[in-house]
Steps between C-alpha positions, in 0.01 A plus 500: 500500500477836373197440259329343839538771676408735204225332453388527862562868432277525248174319676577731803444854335195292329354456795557857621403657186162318540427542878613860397199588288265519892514800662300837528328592235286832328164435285566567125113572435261661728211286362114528659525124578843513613396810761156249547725215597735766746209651677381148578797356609568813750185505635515070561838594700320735713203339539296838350194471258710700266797745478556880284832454347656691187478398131809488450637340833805276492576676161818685616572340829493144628358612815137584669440651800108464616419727792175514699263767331458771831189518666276772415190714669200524355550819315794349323779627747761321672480389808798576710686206724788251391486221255640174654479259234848502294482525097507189322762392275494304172757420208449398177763245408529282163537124623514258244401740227203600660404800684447432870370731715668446942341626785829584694317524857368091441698382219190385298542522136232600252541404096353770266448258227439835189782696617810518315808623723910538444786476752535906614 
């Protein structure tokens, strides 16, 4: 009985150990094709022709917050008034032993297949 129950013991933190390994995640290279594969991903989740992030984003944190760029005059200066639309919010998590990239707002998920990522 007690080498049943050991044993059940044993698969059990297996399976947690495993299931363990997803979670957030940082990027352990800042690659062009990795930031390539980012910028394209962000700007499918918002529906933009293309986005301006950082080099090395989602190197320190496992978070990304995308806010509108504000409007601007014609002589470069901004215009005054409120911006309505809320920032956008994306993790980088490590699913599987890949690096996926989640919209919060919609859920979608995004695979950066060049990117190399830990658990933060």
């Amino acid at each position: 009985m007690r080498v049943v129950a050991f044993s059940a013991l044993v698969m059990l933190s297996a399976c947690v150990s495993v299931a363990g390994q997803d979670g957030p995640a940082v990027l352990t290279e800042a690659t062009t094709q990795t930031h390539g594969e980012l910028v394209k991903a962000v700007s499918a989740a918002l529906n933009v022709p293309t986005v301006t992030l950082a080099a090395d984003a989602l190197t320190t944190d496992s978070e990304l917050v995308i806010e509108r760029a504000p409007a601007r005059d014609a002589e470069g200066r901004r215009l005054q008034g409120r911006e309505l639309t809320a920032p956008e919010h994306f993790q980088l998590i490590r699913a599987k032993n890949r690096c996926v990239l989640v919209h919060v707002r919609t859920n979608a998920r995004y695979e950066l297949p060049s990117a190399k990522c830990r658990l933060k």
